[in-house]
N, C-alpha and C positions, 0 to 999 in steps of 0.2 A: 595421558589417555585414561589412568587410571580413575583420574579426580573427577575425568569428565562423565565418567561410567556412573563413579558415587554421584553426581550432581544430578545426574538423569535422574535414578534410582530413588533420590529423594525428593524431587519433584513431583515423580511418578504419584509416588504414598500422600505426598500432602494434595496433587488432586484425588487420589482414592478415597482421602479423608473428607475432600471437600464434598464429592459428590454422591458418595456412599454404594451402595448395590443397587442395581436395575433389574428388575424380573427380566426383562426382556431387551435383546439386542437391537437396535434400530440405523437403518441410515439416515443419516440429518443432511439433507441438501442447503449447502450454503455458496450465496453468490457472493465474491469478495474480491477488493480493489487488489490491484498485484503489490501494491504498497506493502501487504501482508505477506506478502509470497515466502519472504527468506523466515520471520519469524515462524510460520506455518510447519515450516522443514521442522521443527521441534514442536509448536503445538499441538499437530495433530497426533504424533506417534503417543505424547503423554498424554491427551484428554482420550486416543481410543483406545489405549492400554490399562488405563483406570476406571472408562466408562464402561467399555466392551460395545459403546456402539462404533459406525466407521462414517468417516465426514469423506462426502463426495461435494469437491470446490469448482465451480466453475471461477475463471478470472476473468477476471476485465477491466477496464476502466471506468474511473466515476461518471465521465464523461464522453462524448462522443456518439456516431451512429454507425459502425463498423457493426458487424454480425458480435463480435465477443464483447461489444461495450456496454458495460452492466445496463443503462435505459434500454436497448436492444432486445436483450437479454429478460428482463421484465416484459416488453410489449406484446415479445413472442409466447409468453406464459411458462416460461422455464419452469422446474420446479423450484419451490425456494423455502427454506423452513427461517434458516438467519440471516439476513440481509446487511453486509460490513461495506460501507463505503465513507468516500465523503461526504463530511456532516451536513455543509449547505446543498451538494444534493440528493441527502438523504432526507433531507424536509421535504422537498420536494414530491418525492415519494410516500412520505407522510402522510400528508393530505389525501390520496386518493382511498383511504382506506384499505388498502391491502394490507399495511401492514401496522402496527399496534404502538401510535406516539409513545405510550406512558412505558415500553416495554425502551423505549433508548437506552444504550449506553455508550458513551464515551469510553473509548479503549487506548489512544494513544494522539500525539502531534507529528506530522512528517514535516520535515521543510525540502528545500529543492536542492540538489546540486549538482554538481559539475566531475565527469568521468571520462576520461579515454581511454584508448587501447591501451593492455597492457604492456609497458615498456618504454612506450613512445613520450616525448620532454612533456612534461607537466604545466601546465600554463599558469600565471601570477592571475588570479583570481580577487586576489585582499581586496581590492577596493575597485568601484566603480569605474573607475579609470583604467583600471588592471582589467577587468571582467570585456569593459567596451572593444579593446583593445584588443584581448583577446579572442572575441569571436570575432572580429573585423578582421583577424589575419588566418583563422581557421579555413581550412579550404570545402568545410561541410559540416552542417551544425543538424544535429539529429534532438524531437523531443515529441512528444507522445499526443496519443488526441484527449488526454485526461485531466485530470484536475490541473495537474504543472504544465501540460502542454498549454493549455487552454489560459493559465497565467501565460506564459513564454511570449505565445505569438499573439495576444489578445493586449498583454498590459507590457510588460517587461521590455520588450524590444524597441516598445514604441516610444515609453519613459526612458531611454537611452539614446533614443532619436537615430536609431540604425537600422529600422524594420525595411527600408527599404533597400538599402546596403544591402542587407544580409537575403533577401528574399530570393537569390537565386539559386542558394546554396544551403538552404532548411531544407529536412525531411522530416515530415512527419512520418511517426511511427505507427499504425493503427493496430486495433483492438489490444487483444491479451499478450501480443509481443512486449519486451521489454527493451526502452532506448537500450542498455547497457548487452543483449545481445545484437543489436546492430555497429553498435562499436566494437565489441568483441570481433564481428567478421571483419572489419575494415571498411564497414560501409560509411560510417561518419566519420571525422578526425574526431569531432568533441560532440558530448551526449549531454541533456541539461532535463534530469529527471528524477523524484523522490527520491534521498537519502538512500533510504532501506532497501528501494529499487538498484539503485544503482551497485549496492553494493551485495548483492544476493550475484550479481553475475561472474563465473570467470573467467579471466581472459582482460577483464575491465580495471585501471587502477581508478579506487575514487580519490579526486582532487581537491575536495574541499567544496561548504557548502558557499550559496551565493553570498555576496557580503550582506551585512548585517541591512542596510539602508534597503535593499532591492528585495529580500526575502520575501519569502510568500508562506504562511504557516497553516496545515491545511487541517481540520479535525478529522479525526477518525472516529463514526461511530458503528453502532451496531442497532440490531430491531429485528425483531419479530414477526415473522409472518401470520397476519391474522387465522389462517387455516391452519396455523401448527402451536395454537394459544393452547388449547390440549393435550400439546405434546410434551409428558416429560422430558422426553431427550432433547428435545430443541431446546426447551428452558436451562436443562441441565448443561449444554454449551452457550449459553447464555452466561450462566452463574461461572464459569470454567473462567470466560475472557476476562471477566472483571477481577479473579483471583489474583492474590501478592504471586500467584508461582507465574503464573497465563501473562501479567505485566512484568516479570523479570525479563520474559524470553522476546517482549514484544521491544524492551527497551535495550536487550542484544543484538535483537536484528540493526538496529542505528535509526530506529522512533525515538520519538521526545515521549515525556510525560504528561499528561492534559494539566494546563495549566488550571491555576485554583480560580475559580470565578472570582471576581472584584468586587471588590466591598463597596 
């Protein structure tokens, strides 16, 4: 407990150093994929304890048209100062000008996996054959209306040639719930949703990601809301995510690191 205290403590000073004093305390409205959610439980306490401003997060998914899913969420004119989603449909959002291309950053990689109730037998996952198998004897397959869902029942099912097999017995999950609280109750046997998602819930064991052949690897970025290009504190949790402390905490929650672009 104690080392966990110093590791806070020093993370805290090295964003205090990153972002320096603010005249004035501000709320930064930010919409962000739940992919973020577990890293968050530490992000925010450090960037509002260093900054003195306070982050209000609405969640949702990158995908979807549920009332909490971030396009939703944009049409209705939510407020929004930083905008964290997935990267392909953060371009999308790009384009209409709301919010500021040159202002992207790349924060993290999620891949997909596989969770059940806590307790209950672990299914063999390793290989294609294992994974097929397994959801073919599941008696209910839970997965989100989000960037993984949207892989799941769109590609994944179908390259396994079970989408129809299994179609009686999928739940989707919709808006800012997370698959890994529907397994938690017992509503699905097996959950099939972001890494980091999966494993922010309890009650949920996570069982390993999808095999290597079937993966799906999603970006994580961030951006700018063109009406808060003004805004020190926006910028200032701008500069925050991209920090060595802000990527420690994003690659404890169980993100990947953004791969290095190709030569």
């Amino acid at each position: 407990m104690r080392s966990k205290i110093a590791a806070l403590k020093a993370i805290t000073i090295g964003v205090g150093l990153l972002l320096g004093s603010t005249a004035q305390a501000a709320d930064i409205h930010v919409i962000a994929t739940g992919a973020l959610k577990g890293a968050f439980e530490r992000l925010t306490p450090a960037f509002e304890q260093a900054s003195g401003h306070k982050l209000l997060i609405a969640w949702g998914p990158s995908y979807g048209s549920s009332p909490d899913a971030i396009p939703s969420r944009l049409k209705s004119k939510e407020p929004v100062d930083v905008l964290i989603m997935v990267g392909a449909a953060l371009d999308k959002h790009l384009l209409d000008g709301r919010f500021i291309a040159g202002s992207r950053a790349n924060l993290a990689q999620s891949g997909v996996g596989v969770g059940v109730r806590k307790g209950a037998p672990r299914p063999d996952i390793s290989s294609e054959a294992a994974l097929k198998a397994a959801l073919l004897a599941a008696p209910s397959i839970g997965y989100s209306e989000g960037a993984s869902g949207a892989y799941i029942s769109g590609t994944l099912l179908k390259q396994m040639g079970i989408a129809e097999q299994v179609a009686g017995k999928t739940h989707l999950v919709h808006g800012k719930e997370l698959v890994g609280e529907v397994i938690a109750r017992g509503e699905v046997a097996i959950g099939l949703q972001q890494i980091s998602e999966l494993r922010v819930v309890p009650g949920v064991d996570y069982v390993g990601p999808l095999p290597a052949s079937l993966q799906k690897i999603s970006l994580i970025s961030a951006a700018l809301a063109r009406e808060a290009f003004d805004s020190a504190p926006a910028r200032e949790l701008m500069a925050f995510l991209v920090s060595p402390a802000a990527q420690t905490m994003l690659l404890e929650s169980g993100l990947d690191p953004v791969a290095p672009p190709k030569s």
